[in-house]
VEXGUSE-517034 format. One line per 2 residues: number of its first residue (from 1); their letters; for each residue x, y, z of C-alpha. Coordinates in Angstrom, 1 decimal, always signed. Layout:
BEGIN
NUM = a = X:Y:Z ~ ...
END
This chain:
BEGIN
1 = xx = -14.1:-1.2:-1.9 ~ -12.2:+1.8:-3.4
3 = xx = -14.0:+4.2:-5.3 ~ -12.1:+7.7:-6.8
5 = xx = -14.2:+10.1:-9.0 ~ -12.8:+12.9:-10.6
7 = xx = -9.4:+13.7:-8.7 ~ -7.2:+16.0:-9.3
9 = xx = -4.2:+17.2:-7.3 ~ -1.8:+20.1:-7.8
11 = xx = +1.4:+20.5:-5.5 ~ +2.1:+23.9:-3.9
13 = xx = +5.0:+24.5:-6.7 ~ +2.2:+24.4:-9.5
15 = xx = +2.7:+20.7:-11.1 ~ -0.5:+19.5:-11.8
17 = xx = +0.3:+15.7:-10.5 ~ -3.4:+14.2:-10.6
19 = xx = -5.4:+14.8:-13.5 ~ -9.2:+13.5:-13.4
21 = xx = -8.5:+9.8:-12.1 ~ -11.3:+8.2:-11.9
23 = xx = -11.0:+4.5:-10.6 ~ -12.9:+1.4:-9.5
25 = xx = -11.6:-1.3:-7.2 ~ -14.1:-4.1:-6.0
27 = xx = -13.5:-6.2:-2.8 ~ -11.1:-8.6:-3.1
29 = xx = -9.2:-7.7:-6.1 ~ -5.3:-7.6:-5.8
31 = xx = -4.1:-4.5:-8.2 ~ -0.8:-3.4:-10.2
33 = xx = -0.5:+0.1:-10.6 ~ +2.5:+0.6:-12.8
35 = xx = +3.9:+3.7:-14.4 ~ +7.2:+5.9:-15.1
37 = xx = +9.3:+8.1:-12.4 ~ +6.5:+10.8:-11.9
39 = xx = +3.7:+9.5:-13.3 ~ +1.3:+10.2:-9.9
41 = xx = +1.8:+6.5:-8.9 ~ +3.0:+7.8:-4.9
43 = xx = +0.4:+11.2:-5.5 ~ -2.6:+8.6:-6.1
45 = xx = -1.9:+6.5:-3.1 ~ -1.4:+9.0:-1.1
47 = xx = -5.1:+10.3:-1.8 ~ -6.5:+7.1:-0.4
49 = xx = -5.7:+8.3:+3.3 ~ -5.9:+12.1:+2.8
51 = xx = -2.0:+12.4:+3.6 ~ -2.2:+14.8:+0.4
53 = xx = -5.7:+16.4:-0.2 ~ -6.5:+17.0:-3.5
55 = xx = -10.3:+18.0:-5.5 ~ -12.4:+15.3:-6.2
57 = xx = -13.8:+12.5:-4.2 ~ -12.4:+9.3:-2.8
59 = xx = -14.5:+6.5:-1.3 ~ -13.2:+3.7:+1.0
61 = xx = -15.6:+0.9:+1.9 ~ -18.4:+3.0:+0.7
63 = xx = -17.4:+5.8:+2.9 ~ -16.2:+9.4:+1.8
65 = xx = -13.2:+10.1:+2.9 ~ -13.7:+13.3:+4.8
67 = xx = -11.1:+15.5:+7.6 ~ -14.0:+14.3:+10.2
69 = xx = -13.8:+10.5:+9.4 ~ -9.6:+10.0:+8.8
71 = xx = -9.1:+7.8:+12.3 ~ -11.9:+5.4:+10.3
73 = xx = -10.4:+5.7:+6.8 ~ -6.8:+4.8:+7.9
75 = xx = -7.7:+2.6:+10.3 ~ -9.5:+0.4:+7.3
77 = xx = -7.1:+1.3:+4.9 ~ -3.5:+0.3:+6.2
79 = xx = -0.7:+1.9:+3.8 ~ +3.4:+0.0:+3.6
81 = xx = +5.8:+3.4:+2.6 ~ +8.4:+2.3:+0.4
83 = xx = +10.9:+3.2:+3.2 ~ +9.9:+0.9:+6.0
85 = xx = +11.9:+3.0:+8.7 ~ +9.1:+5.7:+7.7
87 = xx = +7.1:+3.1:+10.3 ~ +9.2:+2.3:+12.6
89 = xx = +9.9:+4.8:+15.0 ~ +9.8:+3.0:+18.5
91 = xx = +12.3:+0.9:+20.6 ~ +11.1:-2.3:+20.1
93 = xx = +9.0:-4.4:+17.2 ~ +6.0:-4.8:+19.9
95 = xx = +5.6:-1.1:+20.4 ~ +5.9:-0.5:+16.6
97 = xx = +3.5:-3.1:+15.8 ~ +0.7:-1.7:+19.2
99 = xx = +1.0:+1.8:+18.2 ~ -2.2:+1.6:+15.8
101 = xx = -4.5:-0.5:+17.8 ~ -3.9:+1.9:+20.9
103 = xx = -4.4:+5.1:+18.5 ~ -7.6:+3.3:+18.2
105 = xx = -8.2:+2.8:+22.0 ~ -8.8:-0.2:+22.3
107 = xx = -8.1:-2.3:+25.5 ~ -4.9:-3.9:+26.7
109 = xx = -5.3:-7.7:+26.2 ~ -6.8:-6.7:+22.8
111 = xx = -3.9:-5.0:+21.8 ~ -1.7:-7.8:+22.9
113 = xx = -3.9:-10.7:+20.9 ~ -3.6:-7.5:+17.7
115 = xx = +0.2:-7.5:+17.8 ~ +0.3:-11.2:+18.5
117 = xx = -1.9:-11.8:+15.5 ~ +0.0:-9.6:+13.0
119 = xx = +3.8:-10.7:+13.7 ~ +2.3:-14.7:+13.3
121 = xx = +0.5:-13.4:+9.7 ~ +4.3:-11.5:+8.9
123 = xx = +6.7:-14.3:+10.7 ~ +8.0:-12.4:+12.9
125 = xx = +6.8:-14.4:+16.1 ~ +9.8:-13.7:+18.7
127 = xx = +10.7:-10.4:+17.5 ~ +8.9:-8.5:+19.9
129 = xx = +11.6:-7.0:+21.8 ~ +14.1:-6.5:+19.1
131 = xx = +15.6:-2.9:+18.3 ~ +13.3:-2.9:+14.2
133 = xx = +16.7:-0.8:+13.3 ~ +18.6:-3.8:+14.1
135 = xx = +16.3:-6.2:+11.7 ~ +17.0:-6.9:+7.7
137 = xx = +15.5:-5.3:+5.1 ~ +13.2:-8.0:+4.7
139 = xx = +12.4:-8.2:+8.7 ~ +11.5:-4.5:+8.5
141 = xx = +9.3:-4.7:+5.7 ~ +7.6:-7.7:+7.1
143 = xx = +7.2:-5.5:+10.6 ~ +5.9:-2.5:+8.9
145 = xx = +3.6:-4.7:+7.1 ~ +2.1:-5.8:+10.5
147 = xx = +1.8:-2.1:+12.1 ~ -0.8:-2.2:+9.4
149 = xx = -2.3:-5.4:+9.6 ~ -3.1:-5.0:+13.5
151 = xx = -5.5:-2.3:+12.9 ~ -7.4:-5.0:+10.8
153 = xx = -7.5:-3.0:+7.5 ~ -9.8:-4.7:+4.5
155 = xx = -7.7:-2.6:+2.1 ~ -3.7:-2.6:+2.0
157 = xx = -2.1:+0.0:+0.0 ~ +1.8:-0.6:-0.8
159 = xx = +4.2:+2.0:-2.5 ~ +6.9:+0.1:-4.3
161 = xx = +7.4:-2.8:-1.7 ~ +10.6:-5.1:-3.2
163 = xx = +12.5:-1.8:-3.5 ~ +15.5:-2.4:-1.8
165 = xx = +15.5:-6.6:-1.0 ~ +17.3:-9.1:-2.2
167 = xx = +15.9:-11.8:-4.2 ~ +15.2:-14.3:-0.8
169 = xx = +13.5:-11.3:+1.0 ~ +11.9:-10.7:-2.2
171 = xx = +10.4:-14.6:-2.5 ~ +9.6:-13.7:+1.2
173 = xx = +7.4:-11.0:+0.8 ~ +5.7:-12.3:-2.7
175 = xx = +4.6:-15.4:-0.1 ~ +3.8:-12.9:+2.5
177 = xx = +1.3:-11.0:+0.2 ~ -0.2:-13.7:-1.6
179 = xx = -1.5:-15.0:+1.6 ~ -3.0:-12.3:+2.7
181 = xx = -7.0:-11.8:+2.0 ~ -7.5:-7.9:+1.5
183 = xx = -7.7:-5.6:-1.4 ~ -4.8:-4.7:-2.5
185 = xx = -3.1:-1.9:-4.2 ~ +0.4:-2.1:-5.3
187 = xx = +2.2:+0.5:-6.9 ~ +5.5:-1.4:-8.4
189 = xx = +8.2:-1.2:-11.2 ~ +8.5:-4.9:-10.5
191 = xx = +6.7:-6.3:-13.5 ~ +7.6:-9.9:-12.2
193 = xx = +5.8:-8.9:-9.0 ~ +2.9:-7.6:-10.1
195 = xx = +2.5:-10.7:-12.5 ~ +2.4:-13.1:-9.2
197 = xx = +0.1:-11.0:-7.7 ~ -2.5:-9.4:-8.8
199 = xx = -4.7:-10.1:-11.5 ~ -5.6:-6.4:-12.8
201 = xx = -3.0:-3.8:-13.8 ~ -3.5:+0.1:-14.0
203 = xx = -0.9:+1.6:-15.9 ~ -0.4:+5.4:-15.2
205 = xx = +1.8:+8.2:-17.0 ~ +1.8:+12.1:-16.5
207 = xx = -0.6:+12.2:-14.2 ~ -3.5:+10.4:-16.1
209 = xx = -4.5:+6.6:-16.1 ~ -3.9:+5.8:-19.8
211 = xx = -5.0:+1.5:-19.4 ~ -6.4:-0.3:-17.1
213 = xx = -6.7:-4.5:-18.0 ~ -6.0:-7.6:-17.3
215 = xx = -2.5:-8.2:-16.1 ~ -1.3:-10.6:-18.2
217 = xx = -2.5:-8.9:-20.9 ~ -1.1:-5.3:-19.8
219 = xx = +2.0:-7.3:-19.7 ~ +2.5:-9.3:-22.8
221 = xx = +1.7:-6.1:-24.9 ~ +5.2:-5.0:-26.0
223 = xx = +4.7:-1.5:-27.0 ~ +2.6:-0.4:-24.3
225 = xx = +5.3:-0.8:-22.2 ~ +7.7:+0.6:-24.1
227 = xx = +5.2:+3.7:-24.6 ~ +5.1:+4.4:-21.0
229 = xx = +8.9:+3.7:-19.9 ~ +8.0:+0.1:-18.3
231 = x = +10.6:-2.1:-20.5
END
């Protein structure tokens, strides 16, 4: 499903922030990427989508992600910023939740089924017209999961998502995620998350993947996670 061969990235200021990932994900699989503050966690994901460019090459669904093919990319591959007001930008949930499917033209009444379908999946049935700056933490993490989930993705890619919930809206989303189908990528320092969620864990640190197993064992090993700042 997700495919990355020899990727590096370097930002403008010189910091080399990739350094030769090389990466595997089959369809399906729900996966913990875990790591310190600056470890590439963000960089990497970013990648997926081409919002950051770097050298190497990144498959999605078996395609290569390319400048010409980005509408198809992102459209398969729907990412959840850690700051969920980074999606929400229009005066109501329905608009917020419409804006991908009519980037992807499609017709009105399959727009409306889209956006119908995604607030049922996230709970948030009769939130169409609200104000999404009015809504919790928890609502607007569930609505910006659905802007992604009504472009039909088959991979979901999530940059620290209980970051700023409490522990209901937490319980919330864990329910919300393990219910959904697609391949998922989570990049967390919520070790209890990533236990209840996915069944493989990648752990990164300066820049590099440095172990890549099964999560309960990534997890039980003591000194691995003290070694890369994740106890």
């Amino acid at each position: 499903m997700i495919e990355v061969i020899d990727l590096d990235y370097t930002y403008p200021d010189g910091k080399k922030a990739l350094k030769n990932i090389n990466l595997r994900i089959e369809d399906g699989e729900k996966i913990a990427l875990l790591g310190p503050n600056g470890a590439g966690k963000s960089t990497l994901l970013l990648q997926l989508n081409e919002i950051l460019a770097g050298e190497g090459t990144v498959k999605v669904d078996g395609i290569t992600l390319r400048k010409a093919n980005l509408p198809e990319i992102r459209a398969r591959l729907g990412m959840v910023f850690q700051n969920s007001e980074d999606q929400l930008f229009s005066p109501t949930v329905y608009e917020d939740v419409a804006f991908g499917p009519i980037y992807q033209g499609l017709g009105k009444q399959e727009i409306h089924e889209r956006v119908k379908d995604a607030l049922l999946q996230v709970g948030l049935r009769g939130y169409e017209e609200r104000n999404p700056y009015h809504l919790s933490n928890g609502e607007k993490k569930r609505a910006a999961i659905a802007t992604v989930l009504s472009m039909n993705p088959c991979v979901l890619v999530f940059d620290e998502p209980s970051a700023g919930l409490d522990p209901r809206a937490r319980r919330e989303l864990i329910s919300l995620l393990q219910g959904l189908p697609q391949t998922m990528i989570i990049a967390t320092h919520d070790l209890d998350l990533a236990n209840q969620l996915t069944g493989k864990t990648i752990i990164m640190d300066n820049g590099r993947i440095v172990m890549a197993g099964g999560t309960q064992e990534i997890l039980t090993n003591e000194e691995l996670l003290w070694e890369h700042g994740l106890k």
